[in-house]
N, CA, C and O atoms as CSV, one atom per row, in Angstrom:
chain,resi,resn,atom,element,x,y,z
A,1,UNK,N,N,-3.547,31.065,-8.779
A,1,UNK,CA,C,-3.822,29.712,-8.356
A,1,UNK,C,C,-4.263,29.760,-6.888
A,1,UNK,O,O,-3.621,30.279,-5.974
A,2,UNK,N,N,-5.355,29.194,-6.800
A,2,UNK,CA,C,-6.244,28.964,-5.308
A,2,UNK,C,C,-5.822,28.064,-4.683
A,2,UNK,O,O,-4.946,27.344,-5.163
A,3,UNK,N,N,-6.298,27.868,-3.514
A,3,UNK,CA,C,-5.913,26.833,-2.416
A,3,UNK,C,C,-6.519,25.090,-3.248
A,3,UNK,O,O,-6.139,23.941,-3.474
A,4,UNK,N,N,-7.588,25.947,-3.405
A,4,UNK,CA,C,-8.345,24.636,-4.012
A,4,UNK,C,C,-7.582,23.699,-5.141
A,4,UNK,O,O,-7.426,22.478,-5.099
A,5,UNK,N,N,-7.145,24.643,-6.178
A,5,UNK,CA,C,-6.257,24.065,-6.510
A,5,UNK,C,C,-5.164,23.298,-6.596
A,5,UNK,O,O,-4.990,22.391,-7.410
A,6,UNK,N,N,-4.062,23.834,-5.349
A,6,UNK,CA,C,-3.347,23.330,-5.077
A,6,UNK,C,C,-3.389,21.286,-4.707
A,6,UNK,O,O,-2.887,20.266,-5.178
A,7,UNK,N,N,-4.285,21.665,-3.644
A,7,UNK,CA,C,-5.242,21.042,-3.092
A,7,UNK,C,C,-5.516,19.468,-4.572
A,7,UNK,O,O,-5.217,18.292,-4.779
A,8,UNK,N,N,-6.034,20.269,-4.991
A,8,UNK,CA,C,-6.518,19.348,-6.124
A,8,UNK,C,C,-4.803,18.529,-6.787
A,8,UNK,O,O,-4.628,17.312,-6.834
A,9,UNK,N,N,-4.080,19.259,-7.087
A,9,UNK,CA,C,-3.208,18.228,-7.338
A,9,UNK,C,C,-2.284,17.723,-6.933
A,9,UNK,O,O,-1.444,17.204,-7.668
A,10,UNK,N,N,-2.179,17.761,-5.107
A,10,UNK,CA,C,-1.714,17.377,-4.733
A,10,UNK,C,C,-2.499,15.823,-4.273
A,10,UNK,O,O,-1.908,14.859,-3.785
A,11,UNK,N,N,-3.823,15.903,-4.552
A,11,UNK,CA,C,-4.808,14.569,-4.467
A,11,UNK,C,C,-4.120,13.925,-5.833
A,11,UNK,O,O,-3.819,12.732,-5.799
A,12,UNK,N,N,-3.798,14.911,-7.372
A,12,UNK,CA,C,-3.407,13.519,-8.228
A,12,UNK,C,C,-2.159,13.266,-8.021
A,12,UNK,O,O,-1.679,12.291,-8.600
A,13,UNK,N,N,-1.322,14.074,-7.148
A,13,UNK,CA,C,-0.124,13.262,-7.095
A,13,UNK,C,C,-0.098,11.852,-6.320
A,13,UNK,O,O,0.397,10.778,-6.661
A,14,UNK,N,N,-0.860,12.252,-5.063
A,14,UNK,CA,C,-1.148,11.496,-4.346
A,14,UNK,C,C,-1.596,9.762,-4.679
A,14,UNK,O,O,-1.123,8.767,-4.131
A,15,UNK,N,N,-2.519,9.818,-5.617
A,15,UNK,CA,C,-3.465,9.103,-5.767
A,15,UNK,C,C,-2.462,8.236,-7.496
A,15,UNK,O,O,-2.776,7.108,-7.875
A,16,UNK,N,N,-1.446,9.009,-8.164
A,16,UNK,CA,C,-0.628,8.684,-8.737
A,16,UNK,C,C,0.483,7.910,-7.982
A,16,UNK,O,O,0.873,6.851,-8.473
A,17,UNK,N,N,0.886,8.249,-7.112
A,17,UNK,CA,C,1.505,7.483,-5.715
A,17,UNK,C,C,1.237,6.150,-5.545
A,17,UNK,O,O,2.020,5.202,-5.593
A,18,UNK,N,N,-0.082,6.169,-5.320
A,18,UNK,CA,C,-0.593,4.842,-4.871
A,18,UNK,C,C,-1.007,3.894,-5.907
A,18,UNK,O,O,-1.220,2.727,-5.580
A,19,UNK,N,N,-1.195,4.413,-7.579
A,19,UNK,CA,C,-1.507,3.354,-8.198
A,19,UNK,C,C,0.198,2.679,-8.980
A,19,UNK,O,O,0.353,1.687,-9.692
A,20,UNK,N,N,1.193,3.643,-8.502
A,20,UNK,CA,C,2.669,3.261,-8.933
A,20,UNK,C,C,2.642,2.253,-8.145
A,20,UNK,O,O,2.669,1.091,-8.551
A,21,UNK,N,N,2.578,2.635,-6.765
A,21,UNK,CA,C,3.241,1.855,-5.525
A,21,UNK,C,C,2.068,-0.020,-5.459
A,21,UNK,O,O,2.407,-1.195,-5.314
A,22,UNK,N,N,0.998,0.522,-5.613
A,22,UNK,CA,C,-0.169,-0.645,-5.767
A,22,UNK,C,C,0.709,-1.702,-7.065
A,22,UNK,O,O,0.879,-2.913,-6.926
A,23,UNK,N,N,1.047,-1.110,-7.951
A,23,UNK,CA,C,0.878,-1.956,-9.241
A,23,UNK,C,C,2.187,-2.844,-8.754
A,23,UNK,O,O,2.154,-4.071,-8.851
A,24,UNK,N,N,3.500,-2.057,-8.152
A,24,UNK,CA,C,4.974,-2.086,-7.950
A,24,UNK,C,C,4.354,-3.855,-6.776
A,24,UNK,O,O,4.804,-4.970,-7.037
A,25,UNK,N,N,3.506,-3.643,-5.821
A,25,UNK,CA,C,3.626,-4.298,-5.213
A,25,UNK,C,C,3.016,-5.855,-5.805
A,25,UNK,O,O,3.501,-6.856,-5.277
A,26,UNK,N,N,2.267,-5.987,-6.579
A,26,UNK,CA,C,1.155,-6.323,-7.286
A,26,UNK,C,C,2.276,-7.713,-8.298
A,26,UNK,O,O,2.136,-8.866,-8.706
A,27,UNK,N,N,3.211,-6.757,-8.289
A,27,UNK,CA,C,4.582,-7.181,-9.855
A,27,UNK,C,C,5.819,-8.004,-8.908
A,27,UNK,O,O,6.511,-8.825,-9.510
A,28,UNK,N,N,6.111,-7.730,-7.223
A,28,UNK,CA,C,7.119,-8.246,-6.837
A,28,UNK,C,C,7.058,-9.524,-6.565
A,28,UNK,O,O,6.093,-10.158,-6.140
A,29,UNK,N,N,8.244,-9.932,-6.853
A,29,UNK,CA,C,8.026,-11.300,-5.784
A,29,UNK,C,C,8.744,-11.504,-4.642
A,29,UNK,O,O,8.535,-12.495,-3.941
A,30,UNK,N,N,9.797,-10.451,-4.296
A,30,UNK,CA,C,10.517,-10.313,-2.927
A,30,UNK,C,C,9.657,-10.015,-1.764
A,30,UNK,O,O,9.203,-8.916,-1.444
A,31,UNK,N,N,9.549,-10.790,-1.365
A,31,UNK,CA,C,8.019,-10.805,-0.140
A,31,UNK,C,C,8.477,-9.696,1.070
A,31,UNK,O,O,7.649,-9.204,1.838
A,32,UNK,N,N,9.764,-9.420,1.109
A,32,UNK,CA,C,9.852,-8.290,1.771
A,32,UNK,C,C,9.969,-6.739,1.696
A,32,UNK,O,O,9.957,-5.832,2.528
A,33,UNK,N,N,10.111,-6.841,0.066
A,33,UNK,CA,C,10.069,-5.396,-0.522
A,33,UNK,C,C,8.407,-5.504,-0.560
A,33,UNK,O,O,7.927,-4.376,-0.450
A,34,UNK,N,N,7.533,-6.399,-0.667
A,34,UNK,CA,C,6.014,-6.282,-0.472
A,34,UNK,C,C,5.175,-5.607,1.008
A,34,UNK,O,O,4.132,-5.006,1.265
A,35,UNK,N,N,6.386,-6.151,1.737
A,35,UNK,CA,C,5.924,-5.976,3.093
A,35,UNK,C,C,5.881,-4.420,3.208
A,35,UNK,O,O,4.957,-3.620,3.359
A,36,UNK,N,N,7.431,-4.278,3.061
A,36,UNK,CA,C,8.092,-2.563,2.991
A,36,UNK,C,C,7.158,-1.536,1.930
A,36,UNK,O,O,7.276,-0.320,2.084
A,37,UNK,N,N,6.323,-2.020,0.961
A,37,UNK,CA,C,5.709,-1.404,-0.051
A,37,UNK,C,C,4.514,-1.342,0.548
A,37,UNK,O,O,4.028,-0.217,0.432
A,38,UNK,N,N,3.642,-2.321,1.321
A,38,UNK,CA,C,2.282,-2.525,1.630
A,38,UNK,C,C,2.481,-1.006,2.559
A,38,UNK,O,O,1.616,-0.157,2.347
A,39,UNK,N,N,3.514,-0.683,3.498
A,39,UNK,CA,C,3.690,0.358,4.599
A,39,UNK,C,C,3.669,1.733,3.886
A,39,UNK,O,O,3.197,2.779,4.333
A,40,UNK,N,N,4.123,1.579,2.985
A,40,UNK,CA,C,4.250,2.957,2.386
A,40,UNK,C,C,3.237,3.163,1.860
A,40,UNK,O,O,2.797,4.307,1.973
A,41,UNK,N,N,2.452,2.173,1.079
A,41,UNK,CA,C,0.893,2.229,0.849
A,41,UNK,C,C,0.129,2.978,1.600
A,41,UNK,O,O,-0.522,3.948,1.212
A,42,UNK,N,N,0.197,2.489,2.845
A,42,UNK,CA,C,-0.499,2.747,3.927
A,42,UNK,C,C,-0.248,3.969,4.542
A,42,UNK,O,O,-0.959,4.362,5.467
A,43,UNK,N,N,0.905,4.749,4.024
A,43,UNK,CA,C,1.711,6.010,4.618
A,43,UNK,C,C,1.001,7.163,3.619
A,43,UNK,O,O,0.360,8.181,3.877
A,44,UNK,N,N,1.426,6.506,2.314
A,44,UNK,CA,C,0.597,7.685,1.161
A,44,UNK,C,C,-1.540,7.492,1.522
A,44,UNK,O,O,-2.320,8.440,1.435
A,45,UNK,N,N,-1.812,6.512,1.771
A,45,UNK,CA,C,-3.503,6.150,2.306
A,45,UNK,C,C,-3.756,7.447,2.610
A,45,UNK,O,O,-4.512,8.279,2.110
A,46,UNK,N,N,-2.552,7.494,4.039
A,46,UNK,CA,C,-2.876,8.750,5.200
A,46,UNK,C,C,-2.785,9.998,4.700
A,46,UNK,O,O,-3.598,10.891,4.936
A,47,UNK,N,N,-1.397,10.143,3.710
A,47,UNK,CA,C,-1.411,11.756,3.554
A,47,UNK,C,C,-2.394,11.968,2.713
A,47,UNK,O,O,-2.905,13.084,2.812
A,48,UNK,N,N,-2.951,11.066,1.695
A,48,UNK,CA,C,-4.334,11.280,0.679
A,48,UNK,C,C,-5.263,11.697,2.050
A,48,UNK,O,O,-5.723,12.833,1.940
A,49,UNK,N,N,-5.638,10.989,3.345
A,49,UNK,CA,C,-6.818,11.078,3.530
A,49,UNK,C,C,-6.437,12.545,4.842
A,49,UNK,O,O,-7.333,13.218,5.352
A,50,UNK,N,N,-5.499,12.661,5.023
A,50,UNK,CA,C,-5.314,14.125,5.478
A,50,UNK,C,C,-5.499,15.584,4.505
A,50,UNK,O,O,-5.803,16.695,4.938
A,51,UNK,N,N,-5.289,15.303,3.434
A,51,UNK,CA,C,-5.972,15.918,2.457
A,51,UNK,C,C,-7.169,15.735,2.261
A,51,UNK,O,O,-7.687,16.802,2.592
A,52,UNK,N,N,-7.623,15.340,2.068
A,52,UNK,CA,C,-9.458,15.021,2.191
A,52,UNK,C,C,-10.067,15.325,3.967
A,52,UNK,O,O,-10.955,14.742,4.589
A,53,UNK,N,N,-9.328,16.255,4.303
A,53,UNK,CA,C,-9.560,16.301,5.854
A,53,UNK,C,C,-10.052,15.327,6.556
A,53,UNK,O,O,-10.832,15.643,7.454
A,54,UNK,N,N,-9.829,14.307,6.408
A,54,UNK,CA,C,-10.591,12.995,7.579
A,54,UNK,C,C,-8.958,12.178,8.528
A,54,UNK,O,O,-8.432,11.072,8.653
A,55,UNK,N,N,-8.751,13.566,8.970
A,55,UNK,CA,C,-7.512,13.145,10.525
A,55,UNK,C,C,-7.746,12.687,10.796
A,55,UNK,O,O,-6.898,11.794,10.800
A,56,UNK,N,N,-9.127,12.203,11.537
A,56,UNK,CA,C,-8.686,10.553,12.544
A,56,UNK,C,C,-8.523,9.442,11.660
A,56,UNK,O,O,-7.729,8.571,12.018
A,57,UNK,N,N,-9.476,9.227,9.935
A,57,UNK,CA,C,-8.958,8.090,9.667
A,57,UNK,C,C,-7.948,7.999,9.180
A,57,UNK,O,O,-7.655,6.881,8.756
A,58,UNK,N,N,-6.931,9.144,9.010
A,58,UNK,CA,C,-5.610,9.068,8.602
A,58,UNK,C,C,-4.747,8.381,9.588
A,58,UNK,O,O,-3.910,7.499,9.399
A,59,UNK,N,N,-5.221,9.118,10.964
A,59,UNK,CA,C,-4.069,8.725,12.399
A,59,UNK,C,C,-4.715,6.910,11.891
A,59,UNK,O,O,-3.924,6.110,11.392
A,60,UNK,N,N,-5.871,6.622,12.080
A,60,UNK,CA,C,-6.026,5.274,12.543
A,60,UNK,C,C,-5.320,4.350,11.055
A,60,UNK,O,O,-4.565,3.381,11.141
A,61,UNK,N,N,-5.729,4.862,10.013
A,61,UNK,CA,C,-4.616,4.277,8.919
A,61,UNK,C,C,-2.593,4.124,9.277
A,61,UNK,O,O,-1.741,3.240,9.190
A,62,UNK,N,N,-2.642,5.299,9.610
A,62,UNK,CA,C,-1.136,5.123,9.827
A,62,UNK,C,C,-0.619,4.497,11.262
A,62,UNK,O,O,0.480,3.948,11.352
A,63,UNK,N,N,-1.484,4.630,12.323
A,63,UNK,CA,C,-0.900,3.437,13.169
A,63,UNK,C,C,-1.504,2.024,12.649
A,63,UNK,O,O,-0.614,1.205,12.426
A,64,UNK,N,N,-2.268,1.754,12.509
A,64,UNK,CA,C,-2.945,0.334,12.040
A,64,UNK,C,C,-2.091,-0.080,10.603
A,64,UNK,O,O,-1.365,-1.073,10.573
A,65,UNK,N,N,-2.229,0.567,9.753
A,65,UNK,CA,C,-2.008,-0.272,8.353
A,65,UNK,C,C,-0.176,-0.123,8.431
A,65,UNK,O,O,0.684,-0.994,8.299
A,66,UNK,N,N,-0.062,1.240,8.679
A,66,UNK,CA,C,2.038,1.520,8.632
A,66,UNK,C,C,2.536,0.988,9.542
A,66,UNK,O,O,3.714,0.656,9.410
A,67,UNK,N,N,1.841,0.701,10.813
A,67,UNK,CA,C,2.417,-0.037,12.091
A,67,UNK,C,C,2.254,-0.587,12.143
A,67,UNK,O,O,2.877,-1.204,11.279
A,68,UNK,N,N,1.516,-1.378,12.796
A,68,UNK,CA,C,1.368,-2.583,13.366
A,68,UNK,C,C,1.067,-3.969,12.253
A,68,UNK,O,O,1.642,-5.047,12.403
A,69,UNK,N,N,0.238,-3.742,11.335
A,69,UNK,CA,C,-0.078,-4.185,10.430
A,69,UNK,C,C,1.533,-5.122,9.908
A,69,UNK,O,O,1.848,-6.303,10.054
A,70,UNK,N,N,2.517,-3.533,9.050
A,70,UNK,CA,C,3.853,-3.827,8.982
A,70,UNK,C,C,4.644,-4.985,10.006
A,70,UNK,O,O,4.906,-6.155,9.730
A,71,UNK,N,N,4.844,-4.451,10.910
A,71,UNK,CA,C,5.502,-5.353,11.840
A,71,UNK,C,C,4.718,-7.083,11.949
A,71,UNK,O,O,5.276,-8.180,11.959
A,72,UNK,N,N,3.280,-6.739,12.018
A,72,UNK,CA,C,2.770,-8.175,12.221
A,72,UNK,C,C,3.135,-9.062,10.618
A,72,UNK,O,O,2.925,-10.264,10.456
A,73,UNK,N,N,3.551,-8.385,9.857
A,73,UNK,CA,C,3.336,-9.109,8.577
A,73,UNK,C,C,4.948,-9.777,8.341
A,73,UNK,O,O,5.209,-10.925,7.982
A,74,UNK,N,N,6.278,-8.247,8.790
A,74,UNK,CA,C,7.179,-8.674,9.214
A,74,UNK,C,C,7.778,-10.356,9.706
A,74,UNK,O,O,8.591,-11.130,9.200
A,75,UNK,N,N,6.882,-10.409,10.967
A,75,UNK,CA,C,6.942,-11.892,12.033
A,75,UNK,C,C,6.592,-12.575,11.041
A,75,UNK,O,O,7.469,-13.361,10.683
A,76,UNK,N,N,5.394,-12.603,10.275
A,76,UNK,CA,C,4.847,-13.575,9.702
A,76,UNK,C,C,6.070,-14.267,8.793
A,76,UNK,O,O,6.543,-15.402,8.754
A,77,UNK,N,N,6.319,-13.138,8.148
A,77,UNK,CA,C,7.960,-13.526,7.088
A,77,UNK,C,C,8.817,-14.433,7.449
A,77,UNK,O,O,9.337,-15.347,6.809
A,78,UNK,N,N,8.937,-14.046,8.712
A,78,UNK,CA,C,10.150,-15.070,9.182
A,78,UNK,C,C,9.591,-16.512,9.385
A,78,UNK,O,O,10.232,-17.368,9.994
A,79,UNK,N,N,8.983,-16.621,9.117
A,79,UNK,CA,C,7.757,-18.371,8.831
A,79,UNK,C,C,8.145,-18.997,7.637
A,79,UNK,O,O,8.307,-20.195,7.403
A,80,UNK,N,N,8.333,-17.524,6.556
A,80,UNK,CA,C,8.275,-18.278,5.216
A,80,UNK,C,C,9.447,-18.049,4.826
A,80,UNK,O,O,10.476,-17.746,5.429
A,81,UNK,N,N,9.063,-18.323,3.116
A,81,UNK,CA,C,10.244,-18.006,2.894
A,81,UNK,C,C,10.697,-16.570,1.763
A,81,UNK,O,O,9.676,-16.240,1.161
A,82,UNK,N,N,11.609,-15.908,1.455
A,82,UNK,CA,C,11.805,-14.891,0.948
A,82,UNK,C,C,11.045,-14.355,-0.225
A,82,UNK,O,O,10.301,-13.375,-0.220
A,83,UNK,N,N,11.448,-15.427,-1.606
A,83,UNK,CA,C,10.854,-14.979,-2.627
A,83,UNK,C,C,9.118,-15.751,-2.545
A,83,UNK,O,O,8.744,-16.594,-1.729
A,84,UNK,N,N,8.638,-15.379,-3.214
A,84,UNK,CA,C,7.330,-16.332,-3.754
A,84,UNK,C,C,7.175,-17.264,-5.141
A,84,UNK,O,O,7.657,-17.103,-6.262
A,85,UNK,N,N,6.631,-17.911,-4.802
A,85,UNK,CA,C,7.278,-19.295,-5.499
A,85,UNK,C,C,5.803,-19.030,-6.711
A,85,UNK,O,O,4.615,-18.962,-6.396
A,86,UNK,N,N,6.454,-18.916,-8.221
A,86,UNK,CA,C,5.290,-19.003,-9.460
A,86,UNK,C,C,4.127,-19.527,-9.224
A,86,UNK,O,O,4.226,-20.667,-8.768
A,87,UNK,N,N,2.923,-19.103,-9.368
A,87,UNK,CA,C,1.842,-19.790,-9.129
A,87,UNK,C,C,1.603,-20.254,-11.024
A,87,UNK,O,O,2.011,-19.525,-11.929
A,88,UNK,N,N,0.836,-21.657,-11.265
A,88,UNK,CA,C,0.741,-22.278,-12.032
A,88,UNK,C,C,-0.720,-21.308,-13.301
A,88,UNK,O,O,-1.430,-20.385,-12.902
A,89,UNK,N,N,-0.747,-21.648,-14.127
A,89,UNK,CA,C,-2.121,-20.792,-15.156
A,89,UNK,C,C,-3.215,-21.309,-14.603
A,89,UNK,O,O,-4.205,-20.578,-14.573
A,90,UNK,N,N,-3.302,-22.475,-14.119
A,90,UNK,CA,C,-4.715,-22.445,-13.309
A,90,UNK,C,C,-5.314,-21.793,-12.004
A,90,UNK,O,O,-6.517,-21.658,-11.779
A,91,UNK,N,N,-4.197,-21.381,-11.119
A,91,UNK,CA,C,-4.708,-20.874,-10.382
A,91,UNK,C,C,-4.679,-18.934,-10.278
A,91,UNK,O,O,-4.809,-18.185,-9.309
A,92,UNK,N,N,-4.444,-18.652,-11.778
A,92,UNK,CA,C,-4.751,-17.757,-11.945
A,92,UNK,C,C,-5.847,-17.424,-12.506
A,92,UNK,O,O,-6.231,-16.257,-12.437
A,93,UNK,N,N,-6.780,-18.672,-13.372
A,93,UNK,CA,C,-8.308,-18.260,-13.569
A,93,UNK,C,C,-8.800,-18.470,-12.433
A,93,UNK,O,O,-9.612,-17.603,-12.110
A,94,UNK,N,N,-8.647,-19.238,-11.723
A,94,UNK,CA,C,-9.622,-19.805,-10.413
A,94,UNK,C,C,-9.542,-18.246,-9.786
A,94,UNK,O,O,-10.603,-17.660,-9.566
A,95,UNK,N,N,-8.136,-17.527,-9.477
A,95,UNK,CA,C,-8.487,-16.351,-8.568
A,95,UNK,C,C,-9.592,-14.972,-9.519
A,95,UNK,O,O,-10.437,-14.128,-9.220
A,96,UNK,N,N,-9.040,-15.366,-10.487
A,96,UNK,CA,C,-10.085,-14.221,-11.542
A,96,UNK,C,C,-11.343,-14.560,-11.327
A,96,UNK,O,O,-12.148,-13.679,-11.023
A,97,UNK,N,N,-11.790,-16.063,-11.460
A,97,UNK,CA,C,-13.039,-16.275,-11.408
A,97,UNK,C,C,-13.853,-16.117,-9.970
A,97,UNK,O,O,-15.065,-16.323,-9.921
């Protein structure tokens, strides 16, 4: 087994990572396990794109999307309120459409 290999599935773990963690966030309605999930999103982004050798947009993913991003979304929370409140069947075609 080659580097390349390795390489290679550590991209599908990776990329398995993110469509768990995508769907997980996608399904909650605890707006702060969303918050905490969007970061880790943004944590697995980086190690995918450090594997794909593109370091700076990893660094700029993981301070931007895991930092600051996090924290600003954090503040925002404390505005609202915890869970998210059912959205109705119509405004789930309107967003499809």
């Amino acid at each position: 087994m080659d580097h390349s290999d390795l390489t290679q599935y550590l991209d599908y773990a990776l990329i398995a990572m993110l469509l768990a963690v995508g769907f997980a966030i996608v399904r909650l309605r605890n707006l702060f396990a969303v918050v905490m999930l969007t970061g880790v999103y943004s944590l697995l982004s980086a190690a995918w794109f450090v594997s794909l050798d593109a370091v700076d947009v990893a660094f700029t993913e993981a301070a931007v999307g895991a930092g600051i991003s996090t924290v600003l979304m954090l503040g925002a929370m404390l505005l609202t309120a915890r869970e998210s409140e059912p959205a109705g069947a119509k405004r789930h075609w309107a967003a499809l459409a």
